[in-house]
C-alpha positions as CSV (number, residue, x, y, z in Angstrom):
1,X,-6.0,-2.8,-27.7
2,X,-7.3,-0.2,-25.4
3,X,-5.8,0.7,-22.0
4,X,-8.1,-1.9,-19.5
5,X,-7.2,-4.6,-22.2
6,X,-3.8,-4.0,-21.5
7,X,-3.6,-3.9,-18.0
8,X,-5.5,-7.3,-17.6
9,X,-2.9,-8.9,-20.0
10,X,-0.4,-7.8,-18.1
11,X,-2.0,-8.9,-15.1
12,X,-2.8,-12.3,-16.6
13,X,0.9,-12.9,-17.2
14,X,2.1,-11.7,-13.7
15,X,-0.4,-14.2,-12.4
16,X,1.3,-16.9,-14.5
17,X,4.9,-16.0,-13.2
18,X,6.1,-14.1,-16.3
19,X,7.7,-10.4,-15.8
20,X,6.3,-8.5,-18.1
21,X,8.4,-5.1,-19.9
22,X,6.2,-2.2,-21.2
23,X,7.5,0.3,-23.5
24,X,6.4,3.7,-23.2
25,X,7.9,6.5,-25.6
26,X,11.0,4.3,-26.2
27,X,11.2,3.6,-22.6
28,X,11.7,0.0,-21.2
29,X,9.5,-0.2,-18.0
30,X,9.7,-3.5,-16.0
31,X,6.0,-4.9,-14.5
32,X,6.7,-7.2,-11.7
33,X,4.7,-8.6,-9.1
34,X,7.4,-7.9,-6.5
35,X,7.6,-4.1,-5.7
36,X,5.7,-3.5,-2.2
37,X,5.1,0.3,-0.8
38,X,7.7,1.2,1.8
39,X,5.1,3.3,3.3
40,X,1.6,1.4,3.4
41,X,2.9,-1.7,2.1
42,X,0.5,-2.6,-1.0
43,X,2.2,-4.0,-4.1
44,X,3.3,-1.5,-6.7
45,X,3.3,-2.3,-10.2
46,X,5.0,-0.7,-13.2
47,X,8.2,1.6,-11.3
48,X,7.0,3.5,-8.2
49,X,8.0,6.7,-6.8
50,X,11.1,7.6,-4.9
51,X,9.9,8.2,-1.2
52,X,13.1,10.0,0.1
53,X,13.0,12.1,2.2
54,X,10.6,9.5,4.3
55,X,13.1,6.4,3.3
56,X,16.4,7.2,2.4
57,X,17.1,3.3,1.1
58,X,18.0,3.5,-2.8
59,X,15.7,0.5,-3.4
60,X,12.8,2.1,-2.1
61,X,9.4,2.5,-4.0
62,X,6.3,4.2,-2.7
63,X,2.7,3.7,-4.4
64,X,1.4,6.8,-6.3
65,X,-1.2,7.3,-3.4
66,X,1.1,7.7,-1.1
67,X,3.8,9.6,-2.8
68,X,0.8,12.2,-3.5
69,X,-0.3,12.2,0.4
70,X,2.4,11.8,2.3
71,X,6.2,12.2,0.4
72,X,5.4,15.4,-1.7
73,X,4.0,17.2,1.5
74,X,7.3,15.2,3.4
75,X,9.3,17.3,0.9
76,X,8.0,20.9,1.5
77,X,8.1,20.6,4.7
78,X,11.9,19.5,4.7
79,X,12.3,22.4,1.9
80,X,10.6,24.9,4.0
81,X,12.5,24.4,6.8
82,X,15.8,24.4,4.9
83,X,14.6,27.9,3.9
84,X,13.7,29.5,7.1
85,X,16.7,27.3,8.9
């Protein structure tokens, strides 16, 4: 089964309710239906990125996209200015 297969499986059983677990090098991952971006709010699925230092709330998830744009860049600032500071 190749990647896109997959995913639409995956998808298929979210759409019928289930919550499905994916295993990655020996690594339970849950794939809900449930996880929404603190940030932008579109739904995550798989695990999400930790957006601290933009949301400090241990439940928090941010999409890839977003942890790419806007909490990575969050986080050199904040280092840089612990530097200079």
């Amino acid at each position: 089964m190749n990647k896109a297969e997959t995913i639409k499986m995956m998808d298929d059983a979210l759409e019928k309710g289930y919550d499905v677990e994916v295993t990655i090098n020996g690594e339970v991952y849950e794939y809900k239906d449930d996880k929404v971006c603190c940030i932008c709010g579109r739904k995550i699925r798989v695990w999400g990125n930790d957006p601290w230092p933009l949301n400090t709330d241990e439940d928090a998830v941010c999409c890839d996209e977003c942890d790419m744009s806007v909490v990575l860049a969050a986080r050199i600032r904040k280092m840089r200015y612990e530097v200079n500071n």
